[in-house]
C-alpha positions as CSV (number, residue, x, y, z in Angstrom):
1,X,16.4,-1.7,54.8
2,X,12.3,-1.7,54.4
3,X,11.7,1.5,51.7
4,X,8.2,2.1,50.3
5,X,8.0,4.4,47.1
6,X,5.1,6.6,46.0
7,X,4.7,7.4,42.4
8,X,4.9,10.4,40.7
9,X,1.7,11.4,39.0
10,X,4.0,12.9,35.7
11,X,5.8,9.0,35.9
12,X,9.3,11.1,35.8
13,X,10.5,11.1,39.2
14,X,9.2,9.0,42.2
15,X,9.9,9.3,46.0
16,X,11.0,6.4,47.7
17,X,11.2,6.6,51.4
18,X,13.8,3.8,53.7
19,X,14.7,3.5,56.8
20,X,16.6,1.4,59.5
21,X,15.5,0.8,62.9
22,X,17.2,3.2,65.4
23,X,19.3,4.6,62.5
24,X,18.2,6.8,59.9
25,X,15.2,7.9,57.7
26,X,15.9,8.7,54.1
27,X,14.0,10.6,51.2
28,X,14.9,9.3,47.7
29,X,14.2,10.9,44.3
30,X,14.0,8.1,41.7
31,X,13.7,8.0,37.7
32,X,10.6,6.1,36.8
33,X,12.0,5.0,33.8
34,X,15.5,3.6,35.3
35,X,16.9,6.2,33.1
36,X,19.9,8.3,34.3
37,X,19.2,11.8,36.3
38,X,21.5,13.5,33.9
39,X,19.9,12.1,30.8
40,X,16.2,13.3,31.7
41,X,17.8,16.8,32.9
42,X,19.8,17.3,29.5
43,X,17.5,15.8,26.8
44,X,19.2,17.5,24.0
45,X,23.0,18.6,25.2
46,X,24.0,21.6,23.1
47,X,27.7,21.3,22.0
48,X,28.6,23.4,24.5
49,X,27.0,21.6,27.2
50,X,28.6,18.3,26.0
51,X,31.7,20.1,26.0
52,X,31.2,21.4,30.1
53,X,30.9,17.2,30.9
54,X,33.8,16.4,28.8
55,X,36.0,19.0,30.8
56,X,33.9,17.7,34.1
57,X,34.3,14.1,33.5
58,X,37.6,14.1,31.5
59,X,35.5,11.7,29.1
60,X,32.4,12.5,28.3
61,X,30.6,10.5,30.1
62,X,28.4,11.5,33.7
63,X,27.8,8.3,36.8
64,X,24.8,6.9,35.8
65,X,23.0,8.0,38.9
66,X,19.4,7.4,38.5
67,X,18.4,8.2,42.5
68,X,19.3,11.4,45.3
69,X,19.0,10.6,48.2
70,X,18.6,12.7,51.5
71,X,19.2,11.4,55.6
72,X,16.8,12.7,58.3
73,X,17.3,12.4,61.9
74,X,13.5,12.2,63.9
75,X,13.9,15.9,64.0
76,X,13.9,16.6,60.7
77,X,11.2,13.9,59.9
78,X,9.4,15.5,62.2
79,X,10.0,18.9,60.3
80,X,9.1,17.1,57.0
81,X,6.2,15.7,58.0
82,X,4.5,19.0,59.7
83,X,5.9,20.9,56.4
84,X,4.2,17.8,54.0
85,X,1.0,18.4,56.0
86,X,0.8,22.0,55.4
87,X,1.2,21.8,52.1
88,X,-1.5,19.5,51.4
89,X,-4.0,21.2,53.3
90,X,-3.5,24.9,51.4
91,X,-3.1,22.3,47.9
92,X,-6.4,19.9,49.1
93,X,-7.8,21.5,52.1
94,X,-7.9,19.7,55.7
95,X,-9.1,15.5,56.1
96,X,-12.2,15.8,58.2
């Protein structure tokens, strides 16, 4: 599956972007750092918060996901790309 991924200007998450011929476009948000999504969300757990993922998990430990991804159909690529382009000309103003 050919994926390109642009980087985050903060280096904490990055968008990666892949695809397969005829099947499916997906939309990717990636640690920078390899670390785990949970781990850059919850820096410093409080007890209680450690305690909410021991009940969750059943033993204190969270998947290791570092990556969520989304699947678009051409429609909603389409979508994504008309909304991505209004949003950069109101942020940058319109490419000549």
């Amino acid at each position: 599956m050919p994926k390109e991924t642009i980087n985050d200007q903060a280096a904490m998450y990055d968008l990666t972007v892949g695809w397969s011929a005829g099947q499916y476009v997906q939309l990717g948000i990636t640690t920078a750092d390899g670390r785990a999504i949970i781990d850059k969300l919850i820096e410093k757990p409080s007890d209680e918060t450690r305690r909410t993922i021991d009940q969750l998990t059943g033993n204190g430990t969270v998947a290791a996901f570092t990556s969520l991804w989304g699947t678009l159909d051409r429609e909603g690529c389409n979508r994504a790309i008309r909304v991505l382009r209004r949003a950069r000309d109101q942020a940058f103003g319109r490419d000549e």
